[in-house]
C-alpha positions as CSV (number, residue, x, y, z in Angstrom):
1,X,98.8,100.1,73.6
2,X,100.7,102.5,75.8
3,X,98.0,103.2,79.1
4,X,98.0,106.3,80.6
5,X,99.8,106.8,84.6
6,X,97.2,106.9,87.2
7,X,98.4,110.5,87.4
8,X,97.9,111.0,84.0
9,X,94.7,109.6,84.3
10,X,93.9,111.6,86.9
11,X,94.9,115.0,85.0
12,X,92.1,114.1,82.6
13,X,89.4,112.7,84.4
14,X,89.7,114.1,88.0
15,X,88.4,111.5,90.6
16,X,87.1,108.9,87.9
17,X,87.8,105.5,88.0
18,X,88.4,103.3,85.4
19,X,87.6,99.4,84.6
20,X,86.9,96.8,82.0
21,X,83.3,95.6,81.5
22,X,82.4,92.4,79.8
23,X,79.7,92.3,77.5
24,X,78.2,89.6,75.5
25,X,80.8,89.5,72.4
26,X,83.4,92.6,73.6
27,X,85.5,94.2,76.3
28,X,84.2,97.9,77.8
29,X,87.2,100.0,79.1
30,X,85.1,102.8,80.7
31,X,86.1,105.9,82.8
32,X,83.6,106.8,85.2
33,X,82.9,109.2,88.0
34,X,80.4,111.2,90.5
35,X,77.4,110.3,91.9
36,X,73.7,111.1,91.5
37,X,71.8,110.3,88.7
38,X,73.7,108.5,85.6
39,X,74.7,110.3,82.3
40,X,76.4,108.2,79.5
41,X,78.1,110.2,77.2
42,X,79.1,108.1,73.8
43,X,82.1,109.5,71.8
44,X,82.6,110.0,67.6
45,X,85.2,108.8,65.3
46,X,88.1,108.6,65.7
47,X,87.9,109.6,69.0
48,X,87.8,107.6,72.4
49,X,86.0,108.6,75.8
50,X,88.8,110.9,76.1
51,X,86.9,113.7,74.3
52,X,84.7,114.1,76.7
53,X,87.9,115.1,79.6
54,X,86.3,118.3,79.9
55,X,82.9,117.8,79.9
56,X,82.7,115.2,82.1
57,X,83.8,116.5,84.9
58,X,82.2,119.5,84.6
59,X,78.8,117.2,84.7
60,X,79.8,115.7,88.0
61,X,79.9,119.1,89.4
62,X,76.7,119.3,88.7
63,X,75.5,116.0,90.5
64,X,76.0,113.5,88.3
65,X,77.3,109.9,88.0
66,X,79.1,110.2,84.3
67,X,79.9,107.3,82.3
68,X,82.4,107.1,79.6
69,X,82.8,104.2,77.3
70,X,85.3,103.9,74.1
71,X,82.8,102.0,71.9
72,X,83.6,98.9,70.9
73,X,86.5,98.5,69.1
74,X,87.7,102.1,69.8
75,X,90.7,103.4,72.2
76,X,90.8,100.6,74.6
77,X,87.9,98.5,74.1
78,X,87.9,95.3,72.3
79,X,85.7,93.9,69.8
80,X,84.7,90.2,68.1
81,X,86.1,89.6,64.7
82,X,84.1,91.6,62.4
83,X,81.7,89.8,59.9
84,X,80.9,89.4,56.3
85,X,77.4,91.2,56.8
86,X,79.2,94.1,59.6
87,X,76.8,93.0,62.2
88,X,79.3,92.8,64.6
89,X,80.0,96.6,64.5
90,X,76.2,97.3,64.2
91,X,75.1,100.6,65.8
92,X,72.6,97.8,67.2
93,X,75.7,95.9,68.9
94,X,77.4,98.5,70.1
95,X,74.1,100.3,72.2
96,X,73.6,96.6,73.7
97,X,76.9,97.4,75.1
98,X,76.2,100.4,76.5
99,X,73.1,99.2,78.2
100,X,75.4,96.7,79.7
101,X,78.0,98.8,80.8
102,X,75.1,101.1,82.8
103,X,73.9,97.9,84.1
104,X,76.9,96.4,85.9
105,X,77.5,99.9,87.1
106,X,74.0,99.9,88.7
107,X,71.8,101.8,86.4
108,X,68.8,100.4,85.0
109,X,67.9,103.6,83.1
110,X,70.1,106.7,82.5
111,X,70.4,110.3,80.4
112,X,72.5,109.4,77.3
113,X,74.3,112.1,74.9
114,X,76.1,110.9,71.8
115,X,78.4,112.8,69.2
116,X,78.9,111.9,65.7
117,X,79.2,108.4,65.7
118,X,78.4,108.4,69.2
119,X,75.3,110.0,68.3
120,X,74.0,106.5,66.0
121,X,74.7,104.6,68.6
122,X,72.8,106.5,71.1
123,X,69.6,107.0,68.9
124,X,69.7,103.2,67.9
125,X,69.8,102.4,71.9
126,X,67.2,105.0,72.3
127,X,64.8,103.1,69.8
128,X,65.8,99.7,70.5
129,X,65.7,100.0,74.3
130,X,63.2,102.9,75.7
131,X,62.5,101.8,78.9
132,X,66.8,102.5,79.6
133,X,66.7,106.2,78.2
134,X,65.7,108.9,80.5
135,X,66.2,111.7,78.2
136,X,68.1,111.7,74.6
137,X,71.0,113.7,73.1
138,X,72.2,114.0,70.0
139,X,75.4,115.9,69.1
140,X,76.2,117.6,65.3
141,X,74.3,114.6,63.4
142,X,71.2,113.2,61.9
143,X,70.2,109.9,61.0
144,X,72.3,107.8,58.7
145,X,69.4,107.4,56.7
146,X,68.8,110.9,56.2
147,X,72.5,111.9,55.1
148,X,72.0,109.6,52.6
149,X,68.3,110.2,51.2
150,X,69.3,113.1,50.8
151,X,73.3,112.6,49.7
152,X,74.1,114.8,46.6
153,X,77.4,115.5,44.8
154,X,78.0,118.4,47.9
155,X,77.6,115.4,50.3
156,X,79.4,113.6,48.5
157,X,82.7,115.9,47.9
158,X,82.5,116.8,52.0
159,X,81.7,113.1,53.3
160,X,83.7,111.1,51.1
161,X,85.3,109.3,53.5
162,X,82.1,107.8,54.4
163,X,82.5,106.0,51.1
164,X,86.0,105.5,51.6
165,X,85.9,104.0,54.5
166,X,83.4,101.7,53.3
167,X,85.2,99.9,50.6
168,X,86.8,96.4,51.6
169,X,91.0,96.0,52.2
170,X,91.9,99.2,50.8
171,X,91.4,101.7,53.4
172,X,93.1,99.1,55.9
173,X,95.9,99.3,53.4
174,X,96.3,102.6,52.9
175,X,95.8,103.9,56.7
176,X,98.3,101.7,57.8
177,X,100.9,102.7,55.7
178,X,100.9,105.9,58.4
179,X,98.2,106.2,60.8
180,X,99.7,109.3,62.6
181,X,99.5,111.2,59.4
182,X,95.8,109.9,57.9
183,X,94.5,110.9,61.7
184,X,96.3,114.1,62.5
185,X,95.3,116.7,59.9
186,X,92.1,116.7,62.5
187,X,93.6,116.4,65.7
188,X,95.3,119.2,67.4
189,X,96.9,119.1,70.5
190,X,96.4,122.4,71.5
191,X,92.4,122.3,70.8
192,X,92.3,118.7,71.8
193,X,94.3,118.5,75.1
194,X,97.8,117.3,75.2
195,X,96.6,113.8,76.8
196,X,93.9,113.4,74.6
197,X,96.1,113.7,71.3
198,X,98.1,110.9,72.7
199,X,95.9,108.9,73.6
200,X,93.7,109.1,70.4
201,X,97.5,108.8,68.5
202,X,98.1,105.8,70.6
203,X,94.9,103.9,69.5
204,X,95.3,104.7,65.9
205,X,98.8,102.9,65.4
206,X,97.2,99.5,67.1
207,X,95.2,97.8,63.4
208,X,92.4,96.3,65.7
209,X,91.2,99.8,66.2
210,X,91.6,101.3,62.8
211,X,89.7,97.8,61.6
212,X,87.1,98.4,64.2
213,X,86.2,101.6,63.1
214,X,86.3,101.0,59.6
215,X,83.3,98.7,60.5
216,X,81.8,100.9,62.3
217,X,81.1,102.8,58.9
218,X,80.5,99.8,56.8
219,X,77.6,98.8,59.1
220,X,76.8,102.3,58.7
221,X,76.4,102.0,55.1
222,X,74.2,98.6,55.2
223,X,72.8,96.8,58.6
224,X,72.7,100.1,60.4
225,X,70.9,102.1,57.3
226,X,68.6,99.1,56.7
227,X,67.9,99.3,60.8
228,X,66.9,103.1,60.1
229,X,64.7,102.2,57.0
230,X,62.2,99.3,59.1
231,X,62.0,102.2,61.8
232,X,60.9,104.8,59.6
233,X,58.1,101.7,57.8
234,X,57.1,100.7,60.9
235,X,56.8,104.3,62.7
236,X,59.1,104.1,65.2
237,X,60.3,106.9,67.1
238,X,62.5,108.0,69.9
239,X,60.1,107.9,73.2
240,X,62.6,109.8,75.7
241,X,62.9,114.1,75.3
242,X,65.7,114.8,72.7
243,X,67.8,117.6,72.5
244,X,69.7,118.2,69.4
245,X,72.6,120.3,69.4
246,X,75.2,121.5,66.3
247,X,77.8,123.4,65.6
248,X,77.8,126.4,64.2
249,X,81.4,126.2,62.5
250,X,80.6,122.7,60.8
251,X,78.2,122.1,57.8
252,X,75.2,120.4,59.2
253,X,73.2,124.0,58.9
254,X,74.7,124.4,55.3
255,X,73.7,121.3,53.8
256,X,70.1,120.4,55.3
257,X,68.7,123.9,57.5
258,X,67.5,123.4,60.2
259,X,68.4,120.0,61.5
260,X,65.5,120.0,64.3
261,X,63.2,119.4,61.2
262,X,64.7,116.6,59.8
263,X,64.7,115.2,64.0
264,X,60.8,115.7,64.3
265,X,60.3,112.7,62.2
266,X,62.0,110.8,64.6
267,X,61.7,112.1,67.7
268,X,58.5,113.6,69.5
269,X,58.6,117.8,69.6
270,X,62.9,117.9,69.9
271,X,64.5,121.0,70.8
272,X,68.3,122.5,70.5
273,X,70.2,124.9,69.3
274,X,73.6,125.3,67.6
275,X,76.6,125.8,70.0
276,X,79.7,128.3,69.0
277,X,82.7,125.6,68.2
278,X,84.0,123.4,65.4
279,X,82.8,119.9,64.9
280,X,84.2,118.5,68.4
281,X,82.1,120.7,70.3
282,X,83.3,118.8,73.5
283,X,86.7,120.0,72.8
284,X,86.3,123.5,71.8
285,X,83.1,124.3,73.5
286,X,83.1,122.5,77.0
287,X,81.2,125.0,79.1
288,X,78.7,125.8,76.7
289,X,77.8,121.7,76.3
290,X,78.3,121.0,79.8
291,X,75.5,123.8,80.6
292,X,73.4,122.4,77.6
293,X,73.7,118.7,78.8
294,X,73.3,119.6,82.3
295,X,70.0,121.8,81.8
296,X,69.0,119.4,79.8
297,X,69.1,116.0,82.1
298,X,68.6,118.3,85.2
């Protein structure tokens, strides 16, 4: 994979560093800067921690440490092999991760804010690891469970690629025929960022990543959904405060209402509002997410 100049780098993360943390079963590359108290921000598919470029620093202006992972498997992190049952890519998996990467960067506990698929990852590390989350936000999403309790033929025509992606070989197959083209039709440069757009089209050509995240929504589908279902019989729900953001140019309103409902089952009292972009609200809405998140953690 082609890796950015430092001054390239430095054009989209101003003063963060970057490094390579070790987990258990993967390899963390995470941008990071600031100081104060410790906000990791987890990003969606197909994106890497690159989305956030102008959020993040827009957080450290406002005192604090950020942290920016690509989840395993995405952008420049690296993954084990996957496996039959897509444990591997587990939503469970991935948040140990996370709470690894805050560790050898010396936080015991920290604010987390996740979008899309970033935003499964953060609520499973929010229920499997309270005593680490501060306070909880989830970006333009519900539970995977809830999508599909309540999946209908609307869902179905809108979401398909959660289906798609799903199936075994065949996606593989027919992504890599031409990733630049499958990933593009959603990926402007001029919403995205010029460096951004590369480096997202850089990680989509390597197979490792498209393979990754393919997983990623397989587990989705089973270990992750059947993670969601034993919290829901057992009456688990998110300790930390949770604010839940959306956008008002994507469907969530249109296909459930108000999505702050379909949160109180999981989380205690949540608030949010919806926030004046398209689905990458990080993107096309910085400010107004920065001011959110940074109310919010404050």
């Amino acid at each position: 994979m082609r890796i950015p100049s430092p001054d390239q780098e430095d054009a989209l993360f101003p003063g963060f560093a970057t490094t390579t943390i070790t987990t258990d079963a993967a390899e963390i590359f995470v941008r990071h800067g600031g100081s104060g108290p410790p906000v990791v921000l987890l990003h969606g598919h197909p994106r890497t921690s690159a989305t956030w470029h102008r959020v993040a620093p827009l957080l450290v202006d406002r005192g604090f440490h950020v942290i920016c992972p690509d989840l395993r498997g995405y952008g420049r992190s690296r993954g084990p092999k996957p496996t039959a049952d897509h444990a591997a890519h587990s939503k469970r998996a991935v948040a140990a991760d996370i709470v690894e990467v805050a560790r050898q960067l010396g936080h015991d506990h920290f604010h987390l804010a996740g979008h899309d698929r970033g935003s499964y990852v953060a609520l499973r590390l929010a229920l499997d690891h309270p005593q680490v989350v501060d306070r909880l936000a989830v970006m333009d999403c519900i539970p995977i469970s809830e999508h599909l309790r309540r999946a209908d033929a609307t869902f179905a025509m809108s979401w398909w690629h959660w289906f798609f992606f799903a199936q075994p070989e065949i996606p593989e197959r027919v992504i890599g025929a031409d990733p630049s083209a499958w990933y593009s039709p959603k990926a402007d440069p001029a919403t995205m960022g010029e460096a951004n757009h590369a480096e997202l089209m850089t990680a989509v050509q390597e197979p490792r990543v498209v393979r990754a995240m393919l997983e990623d929504y397989r587990a989705g589908l089973s270990v992750d959904r059947d993670h969601e279902e034993a919290d829901r019989t057992a009456g688990r729900r998110v300790q930390a405060s949770t604010l839940v953001l959306w956008s008002k140019r994507d469907d969530l309103e249109a296909l459930y209402g108000d999505p702050l409902q379909i949160w109180s089952d999981w989380a205690t009292e949540p608030v949010g509002f919806a926030i004046d972009s398209g689905h990458h609200m990080a993107e096309e809405a910085a400010p107004a997410v920065a001011a959110a998140l940074g109310r919010f953690f404050a």
